[in-house]
C-alpha positions as CSV (number, residue, x, y, z in Angstrom):
1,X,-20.2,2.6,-20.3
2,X,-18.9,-0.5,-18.8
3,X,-15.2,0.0,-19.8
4,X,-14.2,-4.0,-18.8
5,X,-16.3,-5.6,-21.9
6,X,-17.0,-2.4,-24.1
7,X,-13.9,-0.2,-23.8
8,X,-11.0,-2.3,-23.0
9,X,-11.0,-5.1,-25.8
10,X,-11.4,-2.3,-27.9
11,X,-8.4,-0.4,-27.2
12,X,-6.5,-3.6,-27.6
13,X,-6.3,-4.8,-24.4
14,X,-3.6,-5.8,-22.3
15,X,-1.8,-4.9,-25.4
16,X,2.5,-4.0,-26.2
17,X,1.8,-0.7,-24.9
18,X,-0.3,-1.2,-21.6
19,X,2.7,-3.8,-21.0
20,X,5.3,-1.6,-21.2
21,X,3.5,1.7,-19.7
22,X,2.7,-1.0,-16.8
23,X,6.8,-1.9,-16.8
24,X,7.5,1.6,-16.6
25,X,5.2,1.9,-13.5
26,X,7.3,-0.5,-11.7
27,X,10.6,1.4,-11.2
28,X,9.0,4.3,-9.2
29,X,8.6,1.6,-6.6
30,X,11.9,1.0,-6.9
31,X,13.0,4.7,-6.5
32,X,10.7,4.9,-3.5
33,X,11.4,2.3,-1.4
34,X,15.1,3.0,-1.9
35,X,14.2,6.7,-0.2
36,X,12.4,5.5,1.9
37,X,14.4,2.3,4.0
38,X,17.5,4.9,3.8
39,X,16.0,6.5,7.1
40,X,16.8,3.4,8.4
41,X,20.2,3.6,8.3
42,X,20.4,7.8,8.3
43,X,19.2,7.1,11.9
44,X,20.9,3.7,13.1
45,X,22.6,4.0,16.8
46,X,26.3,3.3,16.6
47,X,27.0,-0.1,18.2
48,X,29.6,1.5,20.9
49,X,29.4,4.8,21.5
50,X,31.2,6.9,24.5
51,X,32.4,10.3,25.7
52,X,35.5,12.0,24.6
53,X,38.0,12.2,27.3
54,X,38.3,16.0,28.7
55,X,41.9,16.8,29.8
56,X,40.5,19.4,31.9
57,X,38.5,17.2,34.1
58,X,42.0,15.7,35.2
59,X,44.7,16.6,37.6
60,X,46.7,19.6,36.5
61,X,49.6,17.3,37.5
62,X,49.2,14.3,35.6
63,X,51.0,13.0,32.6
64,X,49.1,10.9,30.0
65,X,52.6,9.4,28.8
66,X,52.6,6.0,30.6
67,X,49.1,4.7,30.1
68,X,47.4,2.9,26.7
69,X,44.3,3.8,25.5
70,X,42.5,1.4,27.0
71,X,43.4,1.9,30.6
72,X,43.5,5.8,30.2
73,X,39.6,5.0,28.6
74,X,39.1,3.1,31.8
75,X,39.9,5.7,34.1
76,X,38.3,8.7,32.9
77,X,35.2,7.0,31.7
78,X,32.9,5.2,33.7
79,X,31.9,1.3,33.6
80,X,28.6,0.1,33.2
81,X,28.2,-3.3,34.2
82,X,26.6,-5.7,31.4
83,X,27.3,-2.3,29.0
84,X,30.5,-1.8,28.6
85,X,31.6,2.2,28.6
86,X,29.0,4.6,30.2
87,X,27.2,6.6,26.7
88,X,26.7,9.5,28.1
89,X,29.1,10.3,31.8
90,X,32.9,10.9,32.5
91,X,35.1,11.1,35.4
92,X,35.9,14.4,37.1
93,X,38.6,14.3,39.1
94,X,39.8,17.2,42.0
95,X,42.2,19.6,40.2
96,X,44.7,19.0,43.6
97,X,44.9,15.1,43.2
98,X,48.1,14.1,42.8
99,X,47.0,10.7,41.1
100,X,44.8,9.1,38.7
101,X,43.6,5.6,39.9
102,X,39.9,4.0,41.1
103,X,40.6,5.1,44.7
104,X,40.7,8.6,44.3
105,X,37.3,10.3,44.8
106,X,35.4,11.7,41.7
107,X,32.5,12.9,40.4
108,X,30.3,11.7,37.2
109,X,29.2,14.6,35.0
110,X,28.2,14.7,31.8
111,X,30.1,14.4,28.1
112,X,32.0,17.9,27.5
113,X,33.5,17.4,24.3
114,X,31.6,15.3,22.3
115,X,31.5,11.8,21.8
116,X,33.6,8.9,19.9
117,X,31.5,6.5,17.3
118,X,33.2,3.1,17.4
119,X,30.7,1.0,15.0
120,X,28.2,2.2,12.7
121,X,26.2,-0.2,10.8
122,X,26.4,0.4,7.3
123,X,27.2,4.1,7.1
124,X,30.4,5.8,8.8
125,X,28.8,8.6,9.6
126,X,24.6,9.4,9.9
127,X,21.7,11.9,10.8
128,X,23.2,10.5,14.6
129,X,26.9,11.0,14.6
130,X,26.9,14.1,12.9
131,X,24.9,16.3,15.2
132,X,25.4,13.8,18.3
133,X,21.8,12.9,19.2
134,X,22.8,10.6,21.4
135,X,21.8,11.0,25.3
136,X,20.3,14.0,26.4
137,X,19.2,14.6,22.4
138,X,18.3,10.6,21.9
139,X,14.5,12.1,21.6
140,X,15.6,13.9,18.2
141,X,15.7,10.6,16.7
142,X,12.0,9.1,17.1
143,X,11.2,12.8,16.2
144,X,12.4,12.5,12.8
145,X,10.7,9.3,11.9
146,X,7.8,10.9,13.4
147,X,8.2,13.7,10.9
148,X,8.9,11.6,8.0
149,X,5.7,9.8,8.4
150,X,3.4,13.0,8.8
151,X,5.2,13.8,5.4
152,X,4.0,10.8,4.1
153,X,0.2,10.9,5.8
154,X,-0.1,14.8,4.1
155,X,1.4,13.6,1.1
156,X,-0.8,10.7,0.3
157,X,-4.1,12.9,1.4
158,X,-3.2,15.9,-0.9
159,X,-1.5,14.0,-3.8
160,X,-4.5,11.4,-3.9
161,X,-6.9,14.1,-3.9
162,X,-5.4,15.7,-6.5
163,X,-4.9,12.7,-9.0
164,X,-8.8,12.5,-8.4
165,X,-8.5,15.9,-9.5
166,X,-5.6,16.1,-12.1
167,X,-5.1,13.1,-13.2
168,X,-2.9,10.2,-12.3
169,X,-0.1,11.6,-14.6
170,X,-0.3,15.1,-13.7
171,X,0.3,14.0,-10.2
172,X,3.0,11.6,-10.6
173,X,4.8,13.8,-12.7
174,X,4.6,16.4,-10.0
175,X,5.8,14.5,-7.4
176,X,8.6,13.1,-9.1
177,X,9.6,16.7,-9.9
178,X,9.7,18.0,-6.5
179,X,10.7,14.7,-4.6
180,X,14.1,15.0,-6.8
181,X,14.6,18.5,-5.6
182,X,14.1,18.1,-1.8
183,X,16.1,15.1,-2.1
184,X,18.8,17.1,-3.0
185,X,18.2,19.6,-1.0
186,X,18.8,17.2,2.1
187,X,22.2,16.3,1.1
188,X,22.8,20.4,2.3
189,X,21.5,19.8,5.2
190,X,23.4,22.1,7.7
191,X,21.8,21.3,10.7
192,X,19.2,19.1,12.2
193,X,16.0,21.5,12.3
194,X,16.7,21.7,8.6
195,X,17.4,18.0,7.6
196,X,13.9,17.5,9.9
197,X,11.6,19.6,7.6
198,X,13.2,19.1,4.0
199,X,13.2,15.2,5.3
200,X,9.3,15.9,5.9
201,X,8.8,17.7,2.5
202,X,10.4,14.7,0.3
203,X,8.2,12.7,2.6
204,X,5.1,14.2,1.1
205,X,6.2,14.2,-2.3
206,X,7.8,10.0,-2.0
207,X,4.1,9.5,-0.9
208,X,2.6,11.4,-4.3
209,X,5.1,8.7,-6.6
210,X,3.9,5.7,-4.9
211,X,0.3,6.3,-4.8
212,X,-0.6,7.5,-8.3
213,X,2.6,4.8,-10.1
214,X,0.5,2.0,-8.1
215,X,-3.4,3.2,-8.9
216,X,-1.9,4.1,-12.8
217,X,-0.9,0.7,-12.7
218,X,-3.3,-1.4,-12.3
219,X,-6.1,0.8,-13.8
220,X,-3.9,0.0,-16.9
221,X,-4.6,-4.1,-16.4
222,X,-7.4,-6.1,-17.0
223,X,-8.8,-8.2,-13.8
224,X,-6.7,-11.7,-14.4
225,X,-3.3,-10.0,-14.1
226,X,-4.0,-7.2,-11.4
227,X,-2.4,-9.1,-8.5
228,X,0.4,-10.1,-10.4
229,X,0.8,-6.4,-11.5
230,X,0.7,-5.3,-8.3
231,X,3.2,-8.1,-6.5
232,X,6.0,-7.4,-9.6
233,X,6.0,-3.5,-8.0
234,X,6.1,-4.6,-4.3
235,X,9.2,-6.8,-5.9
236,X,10.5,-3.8,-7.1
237,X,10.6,-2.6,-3.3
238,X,12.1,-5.4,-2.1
239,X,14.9,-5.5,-4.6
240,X,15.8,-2.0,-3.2
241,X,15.8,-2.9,0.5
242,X,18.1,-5.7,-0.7
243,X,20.6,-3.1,-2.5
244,X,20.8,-0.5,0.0
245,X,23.2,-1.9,2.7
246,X,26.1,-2.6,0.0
247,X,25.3,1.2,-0.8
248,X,25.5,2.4,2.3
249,X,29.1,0.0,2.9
250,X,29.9,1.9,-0.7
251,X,29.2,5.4,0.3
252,X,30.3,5.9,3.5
253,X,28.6,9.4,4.6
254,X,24.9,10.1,5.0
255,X,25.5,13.2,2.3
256,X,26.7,10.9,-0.3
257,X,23.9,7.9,0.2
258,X,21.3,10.4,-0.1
259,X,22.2,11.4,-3.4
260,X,23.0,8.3,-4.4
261,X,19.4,7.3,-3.1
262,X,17.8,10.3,-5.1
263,X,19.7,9.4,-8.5
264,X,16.6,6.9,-9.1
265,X,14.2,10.0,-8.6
266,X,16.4,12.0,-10.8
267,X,16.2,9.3,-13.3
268,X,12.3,9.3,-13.4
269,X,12.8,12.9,-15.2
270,X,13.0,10.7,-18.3
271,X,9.1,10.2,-17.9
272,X,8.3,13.7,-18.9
273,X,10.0,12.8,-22.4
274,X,8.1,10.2,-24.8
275,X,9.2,7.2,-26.2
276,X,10.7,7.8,-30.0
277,X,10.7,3.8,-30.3
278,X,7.1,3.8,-30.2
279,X,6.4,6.8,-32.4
280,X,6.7,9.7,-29.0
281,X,4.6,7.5,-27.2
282,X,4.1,8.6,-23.2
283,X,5.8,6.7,-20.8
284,X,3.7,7.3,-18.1
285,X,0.1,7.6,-20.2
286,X,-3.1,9.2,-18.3
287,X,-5.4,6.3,-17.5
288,X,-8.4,6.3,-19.8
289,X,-10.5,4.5,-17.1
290,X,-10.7,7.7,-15.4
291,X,-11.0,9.8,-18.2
292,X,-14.0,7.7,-19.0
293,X,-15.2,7.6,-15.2
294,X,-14.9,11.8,-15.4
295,X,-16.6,12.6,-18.2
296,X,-13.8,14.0,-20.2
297,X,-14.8,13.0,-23.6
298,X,-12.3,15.5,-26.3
299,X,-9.3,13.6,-23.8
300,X,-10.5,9.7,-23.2
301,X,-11.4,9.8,-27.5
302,X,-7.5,10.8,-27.7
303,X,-6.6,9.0,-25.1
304,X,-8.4,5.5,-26.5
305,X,-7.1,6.5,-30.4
306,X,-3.7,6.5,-29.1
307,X,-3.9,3.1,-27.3
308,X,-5.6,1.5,-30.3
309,X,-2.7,2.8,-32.2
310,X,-0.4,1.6,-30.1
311,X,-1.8,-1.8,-29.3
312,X,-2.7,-2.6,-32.7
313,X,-6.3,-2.8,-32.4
314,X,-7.5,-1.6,-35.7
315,X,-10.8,-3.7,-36.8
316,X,-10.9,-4.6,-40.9
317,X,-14.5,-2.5,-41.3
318,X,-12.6,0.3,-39.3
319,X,-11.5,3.5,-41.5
320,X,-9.1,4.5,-38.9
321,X,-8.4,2.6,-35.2
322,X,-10.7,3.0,-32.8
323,X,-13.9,3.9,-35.5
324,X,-16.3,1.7,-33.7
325,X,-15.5,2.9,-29.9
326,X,-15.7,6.4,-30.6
327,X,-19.0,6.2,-32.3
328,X,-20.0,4.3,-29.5
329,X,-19.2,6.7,-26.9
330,X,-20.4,9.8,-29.2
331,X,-23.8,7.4,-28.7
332,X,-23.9,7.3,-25.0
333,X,-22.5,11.2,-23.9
334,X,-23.9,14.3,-25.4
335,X,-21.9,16.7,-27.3
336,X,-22.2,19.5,-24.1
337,X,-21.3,16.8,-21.8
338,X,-19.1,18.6,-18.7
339,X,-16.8,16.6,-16.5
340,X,-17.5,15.9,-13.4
341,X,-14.8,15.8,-10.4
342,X,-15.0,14.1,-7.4
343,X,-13.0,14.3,-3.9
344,X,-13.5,12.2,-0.3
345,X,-15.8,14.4,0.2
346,X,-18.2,12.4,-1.6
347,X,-18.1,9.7,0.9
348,X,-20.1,11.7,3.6
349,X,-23.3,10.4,1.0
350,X,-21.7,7.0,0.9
351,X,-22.1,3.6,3.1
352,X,-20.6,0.8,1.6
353,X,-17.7,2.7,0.0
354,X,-17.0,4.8,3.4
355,X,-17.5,1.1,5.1
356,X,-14.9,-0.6,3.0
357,X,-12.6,2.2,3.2
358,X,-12.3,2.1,7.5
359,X,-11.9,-1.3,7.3
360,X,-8.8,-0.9,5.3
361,X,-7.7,1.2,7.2
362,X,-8.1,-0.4,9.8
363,X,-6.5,-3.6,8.5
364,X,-3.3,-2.1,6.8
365,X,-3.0,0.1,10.9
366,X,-2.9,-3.0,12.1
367,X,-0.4,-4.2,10.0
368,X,2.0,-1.8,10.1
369,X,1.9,-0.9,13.6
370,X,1.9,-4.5,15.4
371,X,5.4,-5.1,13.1
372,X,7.2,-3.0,15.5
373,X,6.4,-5.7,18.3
374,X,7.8,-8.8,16.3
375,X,11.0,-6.8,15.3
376,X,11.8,-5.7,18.5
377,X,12.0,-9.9,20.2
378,X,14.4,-10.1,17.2
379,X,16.4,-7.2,18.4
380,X,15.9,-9.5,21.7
381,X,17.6,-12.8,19.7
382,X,20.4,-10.5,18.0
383,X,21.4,-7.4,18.6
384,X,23.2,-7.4,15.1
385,X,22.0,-5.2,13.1
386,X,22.0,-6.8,9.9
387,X,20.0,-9.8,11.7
388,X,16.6,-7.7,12.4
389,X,17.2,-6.1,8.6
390,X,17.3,-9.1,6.5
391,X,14.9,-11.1,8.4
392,X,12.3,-8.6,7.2
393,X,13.7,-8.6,3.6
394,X,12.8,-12.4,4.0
395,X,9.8,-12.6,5.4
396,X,8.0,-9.9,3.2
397,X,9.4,-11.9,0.2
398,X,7.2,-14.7,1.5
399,X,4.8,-12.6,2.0
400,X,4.2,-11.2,-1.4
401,X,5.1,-15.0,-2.9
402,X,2.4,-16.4,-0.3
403,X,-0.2,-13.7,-1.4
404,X,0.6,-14.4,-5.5
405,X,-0.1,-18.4,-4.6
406,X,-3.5,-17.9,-2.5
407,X,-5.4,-14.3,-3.3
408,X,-6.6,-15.3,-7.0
409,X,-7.3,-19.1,-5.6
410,X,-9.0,-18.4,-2.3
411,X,-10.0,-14.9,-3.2
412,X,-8.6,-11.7,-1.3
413,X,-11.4,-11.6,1.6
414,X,-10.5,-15.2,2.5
415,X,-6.6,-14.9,2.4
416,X,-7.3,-11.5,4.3
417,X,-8.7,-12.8,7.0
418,X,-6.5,-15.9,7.4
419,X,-3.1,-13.2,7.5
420,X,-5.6,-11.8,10.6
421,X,-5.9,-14.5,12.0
422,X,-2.2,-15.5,12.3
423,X,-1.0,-12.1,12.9
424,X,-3.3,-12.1,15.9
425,X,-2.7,-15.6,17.1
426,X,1.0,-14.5,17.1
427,X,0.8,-11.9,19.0
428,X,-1.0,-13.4,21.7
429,X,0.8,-16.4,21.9
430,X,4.0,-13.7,22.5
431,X,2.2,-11.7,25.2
432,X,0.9,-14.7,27.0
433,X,3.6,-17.2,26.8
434,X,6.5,-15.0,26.5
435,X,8.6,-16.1,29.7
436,X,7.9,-19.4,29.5
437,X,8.8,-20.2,25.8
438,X,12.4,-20.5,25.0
439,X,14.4,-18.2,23.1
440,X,13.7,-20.4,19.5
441,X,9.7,-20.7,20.2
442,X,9.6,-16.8,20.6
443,X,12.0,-16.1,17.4
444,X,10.0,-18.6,15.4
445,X,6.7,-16.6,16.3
446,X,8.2,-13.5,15.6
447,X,9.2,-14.2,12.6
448,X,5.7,-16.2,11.9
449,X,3.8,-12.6,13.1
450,X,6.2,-10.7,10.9
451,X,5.9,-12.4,7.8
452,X,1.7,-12.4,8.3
453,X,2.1,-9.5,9.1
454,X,3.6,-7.3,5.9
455,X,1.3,-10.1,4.2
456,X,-1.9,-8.2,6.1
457,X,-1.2,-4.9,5.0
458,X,0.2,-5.3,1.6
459,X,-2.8,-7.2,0.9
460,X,-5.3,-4.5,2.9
461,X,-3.5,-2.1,0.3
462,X,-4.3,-4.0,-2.8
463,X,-7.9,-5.4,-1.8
464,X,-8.8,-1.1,-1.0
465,X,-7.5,-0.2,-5.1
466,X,-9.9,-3.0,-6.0
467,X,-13.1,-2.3,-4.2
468,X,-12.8,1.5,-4.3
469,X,-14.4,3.3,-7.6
470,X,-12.0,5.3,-9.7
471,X,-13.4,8.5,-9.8
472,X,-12.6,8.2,-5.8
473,X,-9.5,5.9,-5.8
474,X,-7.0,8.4,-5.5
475,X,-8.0,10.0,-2.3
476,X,-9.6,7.5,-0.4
477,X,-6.4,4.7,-1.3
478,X,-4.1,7.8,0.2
479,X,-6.6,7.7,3.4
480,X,-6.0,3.9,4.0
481,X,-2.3,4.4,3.3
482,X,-2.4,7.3,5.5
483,X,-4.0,4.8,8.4
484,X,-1.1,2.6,7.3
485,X,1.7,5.8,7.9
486,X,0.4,6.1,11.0
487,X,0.9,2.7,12.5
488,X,4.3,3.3,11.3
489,X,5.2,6.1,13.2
490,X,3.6,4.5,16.4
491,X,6.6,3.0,17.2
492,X,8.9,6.2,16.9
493,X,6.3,7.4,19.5
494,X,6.5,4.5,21.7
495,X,10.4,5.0,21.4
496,X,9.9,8.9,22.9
497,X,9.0,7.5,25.9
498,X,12.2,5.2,25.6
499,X,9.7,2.0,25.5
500,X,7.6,2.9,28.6
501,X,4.4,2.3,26.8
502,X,5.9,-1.0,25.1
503,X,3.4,-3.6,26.8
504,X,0.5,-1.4,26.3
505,X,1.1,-1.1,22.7
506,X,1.0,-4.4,22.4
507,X,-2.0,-5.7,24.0
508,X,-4.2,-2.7,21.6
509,X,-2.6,-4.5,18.8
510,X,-2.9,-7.5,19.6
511,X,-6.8,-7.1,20.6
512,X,-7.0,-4.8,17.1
513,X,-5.9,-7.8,14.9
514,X,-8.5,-9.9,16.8
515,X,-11.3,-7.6,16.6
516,X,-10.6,-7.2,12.4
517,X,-11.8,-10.3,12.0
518,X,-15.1,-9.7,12.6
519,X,-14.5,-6.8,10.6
520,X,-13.0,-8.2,7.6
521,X,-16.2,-10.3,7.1
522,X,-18.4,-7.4,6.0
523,X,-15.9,-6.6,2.9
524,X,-16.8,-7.6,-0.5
525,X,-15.0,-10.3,-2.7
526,X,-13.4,-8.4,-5.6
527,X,-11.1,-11.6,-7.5
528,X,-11.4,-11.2,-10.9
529,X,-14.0,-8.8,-11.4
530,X,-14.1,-4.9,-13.2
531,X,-12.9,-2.3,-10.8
532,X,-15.7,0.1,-10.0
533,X,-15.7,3.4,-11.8
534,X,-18.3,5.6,-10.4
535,X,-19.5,5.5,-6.5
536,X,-23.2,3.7,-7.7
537,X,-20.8,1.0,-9.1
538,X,-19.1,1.3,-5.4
539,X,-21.8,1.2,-3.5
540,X,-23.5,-1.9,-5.5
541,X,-20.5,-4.2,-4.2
542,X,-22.3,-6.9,-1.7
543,X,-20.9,-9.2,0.5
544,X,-20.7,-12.9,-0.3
545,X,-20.6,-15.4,2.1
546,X,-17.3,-16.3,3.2
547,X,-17.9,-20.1,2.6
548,X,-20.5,-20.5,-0.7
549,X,-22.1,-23.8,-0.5
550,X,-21.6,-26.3,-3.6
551,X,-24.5,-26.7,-5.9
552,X,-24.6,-30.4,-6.2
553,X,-24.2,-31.4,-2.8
554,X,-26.7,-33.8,-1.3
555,X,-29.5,-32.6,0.9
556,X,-31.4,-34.5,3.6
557,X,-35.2,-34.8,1.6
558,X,-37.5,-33.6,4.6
559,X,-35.4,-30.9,5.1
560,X,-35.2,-29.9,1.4
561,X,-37.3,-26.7,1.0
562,X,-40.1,-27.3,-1.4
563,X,-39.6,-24.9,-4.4
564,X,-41.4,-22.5,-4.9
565,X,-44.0,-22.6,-8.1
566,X,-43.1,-20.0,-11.1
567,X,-46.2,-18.6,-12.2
568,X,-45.0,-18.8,-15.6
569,X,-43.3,-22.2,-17.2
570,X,-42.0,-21.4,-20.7
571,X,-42.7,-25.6,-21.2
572,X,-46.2,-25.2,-20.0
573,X,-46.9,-22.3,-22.1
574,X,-45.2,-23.9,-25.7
575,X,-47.6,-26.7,-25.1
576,X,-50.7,-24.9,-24.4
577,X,-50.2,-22.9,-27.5
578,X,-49.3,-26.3,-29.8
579,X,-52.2,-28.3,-28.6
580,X,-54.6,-25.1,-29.4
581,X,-53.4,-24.7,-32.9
582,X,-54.1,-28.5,-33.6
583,X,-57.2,-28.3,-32.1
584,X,-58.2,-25.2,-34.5
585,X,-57.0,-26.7,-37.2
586,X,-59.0,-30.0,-37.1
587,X,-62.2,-29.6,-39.6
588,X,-64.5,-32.1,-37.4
589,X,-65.0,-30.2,-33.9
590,X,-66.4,-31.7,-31.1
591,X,-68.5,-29.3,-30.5
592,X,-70.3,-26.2,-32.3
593,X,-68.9,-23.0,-31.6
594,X,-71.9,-20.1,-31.8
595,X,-72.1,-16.8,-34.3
596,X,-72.3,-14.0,-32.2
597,X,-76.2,-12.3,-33.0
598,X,-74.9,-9.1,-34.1
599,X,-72.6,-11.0,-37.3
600,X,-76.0,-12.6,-38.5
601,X,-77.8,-9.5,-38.3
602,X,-75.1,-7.9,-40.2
603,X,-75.1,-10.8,-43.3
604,X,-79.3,-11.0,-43.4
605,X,-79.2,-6.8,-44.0
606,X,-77.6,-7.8,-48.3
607,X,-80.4,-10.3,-48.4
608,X,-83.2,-8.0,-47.8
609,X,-81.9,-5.5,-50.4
610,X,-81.7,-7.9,-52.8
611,X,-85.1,-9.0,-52.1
């Protein structure tokens, strides 16, 4: 059944109760988001950092009674020129020196009793300052972005797959459950091998929320208000982003900003209880689109009874709501009708949906991945760090206003391959012409490659839930995001090699941005039309041409193809038929039309018996 024009009008629509189950689905982003930019500031660097001074590394002799601070930091610490304090060496002086000044020989060695934090950004103490991973440990940082994003790769693989499986409610309901208790869980963290893997687990979980909220969501809407749908939830995110420095300011300690960060998850409990204002309706309803696209006929006739009910769709000629619809489906399945499940799997028998799907991924890996390059010429401009942070809050503001103003216009292909474009003319321009712009020109192309950037893969993300069919959304949307994890966690990996691989990581980029283009030409154009439900409906998606050419426009004559000749005119026809019917009808004929010899033969045989 085609659920756009039969189904959907009559469950009522983009009715009270798809509005508010869609409102609902809008605070998990919220929750998630707010999880996940907190590793931002669990793992910031202190600004100034340096070595505890070791009394034993001094002279037995000396007396620390006649020097400040400051110059008793200056002699037992080393100087680094441009740097300030040395991070990670102190002075060790012979144990027979009489003295303690700059002309006394000594050796550098490494800290011995810890380190002092002088400025943390946000947060007074982090994942950083309270195990010291700082200098010989550094590598422990990258490491746990590195496991956070596998986290999120597994957890949108296996929760996608199994809200392809289970449902879209069954899975968000899971995740929510277990992403609230391994966010708790961190806050015990004892040590950092343990924060590492519970960090990981609530990664995997946080991916579960976010993927079946968002495909609930706009399986929920009708085609018109999809992308508006979908930008309200990546609002959502950026309203969280926005909140969570005056949380960290507020809270202090990494313990108490992650459960203040998990309170939100705690909160989505609530959608395992109905809503008594709307007679024990669900908050967080299964989607009836894939009920339908699965064959589950006893739950998608609930499941449409309750939205009628809801929505107020009840027909006059109607005994109860949702008569017609369920006679109608009673017409088109049989009675022993079994559901059918599908995984990614499937796609191994696919070529347009497996085709769409890599170039996705492909898109959204570029998108995520090249960001690390424009961030890091802004750490370059300012090496505050509230600078790089709300400079991204900005620019992917403009880039979800940018893609609500253009994407139902110019369609999502076109606007697709325009944030390409940019992105790749950006970063270019900032390979090529780097040391011989000035310190504005490279900001303002920075922030113009940032800003296309997030556009390109919150974009790749939305165009992927159009154009893939529902019975496969789930697990083929959590590969592309996957794609998308993993361009995130390439620039953890760049910074375990402490940014030896920077260049090169660029220039694939860079040439990947490029080489989309060509790619993004073979997607189809999915503005405004049904989302697919089953993989024929996938596979029949074709690709327009990027620039249709207007029906009415004026043609040179000689080069005007002749068309070509129906065999069959309707206006032809209608006049044959008239003109022989008068014709018949006159009494005078021109001409004498023959009996046929065996009808006289037939009419002399009375006469002779007569006779």
């Amino acid at each position: 059944m085609d659920y756009e024009t039969k189904v959907f009008p009559h469950s009522g629509g983009y009715g009270r109760y798809n509005r508010l189950a869609v409102a609902f689905s809008w605070f998990p982003s919220f929750a998630v988001m707010f999880n996940l930019l907190s590793d931002v500031f669990f793992t910031a660097i202190p600004d100034a950092y340096h070595c505890k001074p070791d009394p034993r590394l001094l002279p037995a002799a000396f007396l620390l009674t006649n020097l400040s601070k400051s110059a008793y930091l200056n002699l037992t610490v080393p100087w680094v020129n441009g740097s300030g304090l040395s991070h990670c060496e102190l002075y060790k002086y012979p144990p027979n020196s009489s003295e303690l000044s700059q002309s006394v020989p000594r050796e550098k060695v490494s800290c011995t009793q810890g380190w002092e934090y002088v400025r943390v950004s946000g947060l007074q103490s982090n994942f950083v300052t309270e195990w010291n991973l700082v200098c010989s440990d550094y590598w422990k940082i990258p490491l746990q972005h590195v496991c956070f994003m596998t986290g999120w790769i597994l957890g949108y693989i296996f929760i996608g797959s199994l809200c392809d499986w289970l449902g879209r409610r069954r899975g968000f309901l899971l995740s929510v459950s277990l992403s609230g208790v391994f966010g708790m869980a961190v806050c015990l963290s004892n040590s950092a091998v343990v924060f590492l893997l519970l960090r990981l687990s609530q990664g995997v979980m946080l991916a579960g929320v976010f993927l079946s909220s968002y495909i609930a969501r706009l399986e929920l809407c009708d085609p018109p208000r999809r992308l508006m749908v979908a930008m309200v939830g990546g609002f959502f995110g950026i309203f969280a982003e926005l909140l969570l420095p005056g949380a960290a300011v507020l809270c202090r300690d990494w313990p108490v900003l992650q459960a203040v960060t998990t309170l939100p998850l705690l909160l989505l409990f609530c959608y395992w209880c109905p809503i008594v204002l709307f007679s024990c309706a669900s908050l967080f309803p299964e989607s009836p689109r894939w009920l339908l696209a699965t064959a589950q006929i006893p739950e998608v006739k609930k499941s449409l009874q309750e939205f009628s009910i809801r929505n107020g769709a009840c027909l006059p000629d109607e005994l109860f709501p949702g008569e017609i619809l369920l006679a109608e489906i009673d017409s088109v399945f049989d009675e022993d009708c079994q559901p059918r499940y599908y995984t990614i799997l499937e796609l191994r028998q696919t070529r347009v949906i497996w085709k769409n799907c890599l170039i996705l991924s492909f898109t959204l890996l570029i998108g995520t991945g090249i960001q690390y390059c424009f961030t890091k010429n802004l750490h370059m401009s300012s090496t505050n760090f509230y600078f790089s942070y709300f400079v991204r809050i900005a620019t992917g503001t403009l880039a979800c206003i940018f893609i609500c103003c253009t994407a139902n216009h110019f369609g999502r292909r076109g606007m697709l391959l325009l944030s390409a474009i940019i992105t790749g003319l950006s970063s270019l321009l900032l390979l090529a012409l780097t040391q011989y712009l000035r310190g504005g020109l490279v900001l303002v192309l920075s922030i113009v490659g940032l800003l296309f950037s997030q556009a390109l893969a919150m974009l790749s993300i939305f165009f992927a839930s159009e154009v893939l069919p529902t019975v496969v959304r789930g697990g083929c949307l959590g590969l592309v995001l996957a794609a998308g994890c993993i361009g995130m966690a390439a620039s953890s990996l760049m910074e375990l090699q402490n940014n030896g691989g920077y260049f090169l990581h660029h220039v694939i980029f860079a040439s990947f941005a490029v080489l989309s283009v060509l790619c993004i030409m073979l997607l189809p154009e999915s503005k405004r039309k049904p989302l697919p439900d089953s993989l024929k409906d996938g596979e029949s998606q074709r690709r327009p041409p990027l620039f249709p050419s207007p029906v009415d426009r004026v043609s040179l004559p000689l080069l005007c193809p002749r068309p070509r000749l129906s065999e069959y005119n309707p206006d032809n026809y209608s006049r044959l038929v008239s003109a022989t019917r008068k014709m018949l009808n006159k009494d005078s004929l021109p001409y004498r039309i023959a009996a046929p010899a065996h009808r006289l033969l037939a009419e002399s045989e009375p006469l002779r018996e007569a006779s």
